[in-house]
C-alpha positions as CSV (number, residue, x, y, z in Angstrom):
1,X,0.7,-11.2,-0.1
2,X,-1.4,-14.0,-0.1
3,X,-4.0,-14.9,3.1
4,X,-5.9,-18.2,3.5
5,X,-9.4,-18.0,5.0
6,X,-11.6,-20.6,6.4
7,X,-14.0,-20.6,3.8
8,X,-14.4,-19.0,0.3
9,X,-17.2,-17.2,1.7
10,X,-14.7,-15.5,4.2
11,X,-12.5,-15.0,1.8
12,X,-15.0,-13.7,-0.1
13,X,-15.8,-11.1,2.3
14,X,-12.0,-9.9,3.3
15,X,-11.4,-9.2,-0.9
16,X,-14.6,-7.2,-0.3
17,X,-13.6,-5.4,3.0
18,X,-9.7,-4.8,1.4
19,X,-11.0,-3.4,-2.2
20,X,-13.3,-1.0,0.2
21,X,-9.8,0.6,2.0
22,X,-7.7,0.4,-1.0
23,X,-10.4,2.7,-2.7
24,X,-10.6,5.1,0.3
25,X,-6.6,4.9,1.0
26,X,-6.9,6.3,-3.3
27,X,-8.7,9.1,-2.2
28,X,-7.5,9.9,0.5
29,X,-4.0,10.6,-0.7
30,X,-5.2,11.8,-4.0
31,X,-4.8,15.3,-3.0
32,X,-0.8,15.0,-1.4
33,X,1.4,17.0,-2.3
34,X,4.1,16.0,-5.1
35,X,7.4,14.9,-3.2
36,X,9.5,11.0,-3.9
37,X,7.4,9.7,-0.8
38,X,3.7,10.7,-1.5
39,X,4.4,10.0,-5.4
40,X,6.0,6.6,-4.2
41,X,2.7,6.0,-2.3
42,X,0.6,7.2,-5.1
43,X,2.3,4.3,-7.2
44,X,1.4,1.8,-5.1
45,X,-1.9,2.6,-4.3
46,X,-2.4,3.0,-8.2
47,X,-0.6,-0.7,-9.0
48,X,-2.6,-2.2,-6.0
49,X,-4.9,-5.3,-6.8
50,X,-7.1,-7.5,-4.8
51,X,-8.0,-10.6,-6.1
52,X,-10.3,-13.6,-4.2
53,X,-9.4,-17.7,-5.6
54,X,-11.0,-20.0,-3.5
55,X,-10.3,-19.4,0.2
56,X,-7.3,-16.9,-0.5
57,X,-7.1,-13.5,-1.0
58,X,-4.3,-12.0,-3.2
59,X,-3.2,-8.7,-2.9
60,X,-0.2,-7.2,-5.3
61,X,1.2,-3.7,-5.8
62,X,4.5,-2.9,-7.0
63,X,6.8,-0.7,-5.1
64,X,9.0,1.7,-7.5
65,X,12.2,0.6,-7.0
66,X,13.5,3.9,-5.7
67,X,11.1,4.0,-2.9
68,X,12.5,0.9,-1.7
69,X,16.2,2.5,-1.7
70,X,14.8,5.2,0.7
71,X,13.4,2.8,2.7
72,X,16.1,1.1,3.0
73,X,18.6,4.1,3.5
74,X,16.4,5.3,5.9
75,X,15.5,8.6,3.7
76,X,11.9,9.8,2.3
77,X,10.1,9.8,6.0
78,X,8.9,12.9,5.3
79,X,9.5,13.9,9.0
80,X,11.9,16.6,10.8
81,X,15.4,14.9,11.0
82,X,16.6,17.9,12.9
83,X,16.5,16.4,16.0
84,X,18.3,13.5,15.0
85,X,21.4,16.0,14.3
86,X,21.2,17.7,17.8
């Protein structure tokens, strides 16, 4: 994902800002639990990378590919389905 900011010193300032919640979204979740959906989130967190050129800040993570199925399929919420069966 790329953004383009008005000046290099507000771009500057946003990669600054981003790399500050990216760290606390790491330690936040450093203590979840072991199931597909926190590990998936784990991964990206841990693949995550901010990056400032110019006026643009770049952010990249990779999503493991069987996150992405569950997303997709509509598994991996992590929440009570029962009520969807009732």
């Amino acid at each position: 994902m790329v953004e383009i900011a008005a000046t290099d010193a507000t771009a500057a300032s946003q990669a600054d800002s981003l790399t500050s919640l990216l760290a606390l979204a790491r330690v936040a979740t450093a203590g979840l639990g072991a199931n597909p959906t926190n590990n998936g989130l784990k991964e990206v967190l841990h693949t995550a990378q901010i990056a400032q050129n110019r006026n643009r800040v770049v952010f990249n993570a990779a999503l493991p590919w069987k996150s992405l199925l569950e997303l997709l399929n509509g598994e991996g919420g992590g929440g009570d389905s029962s009520a969807e069966s009732k």
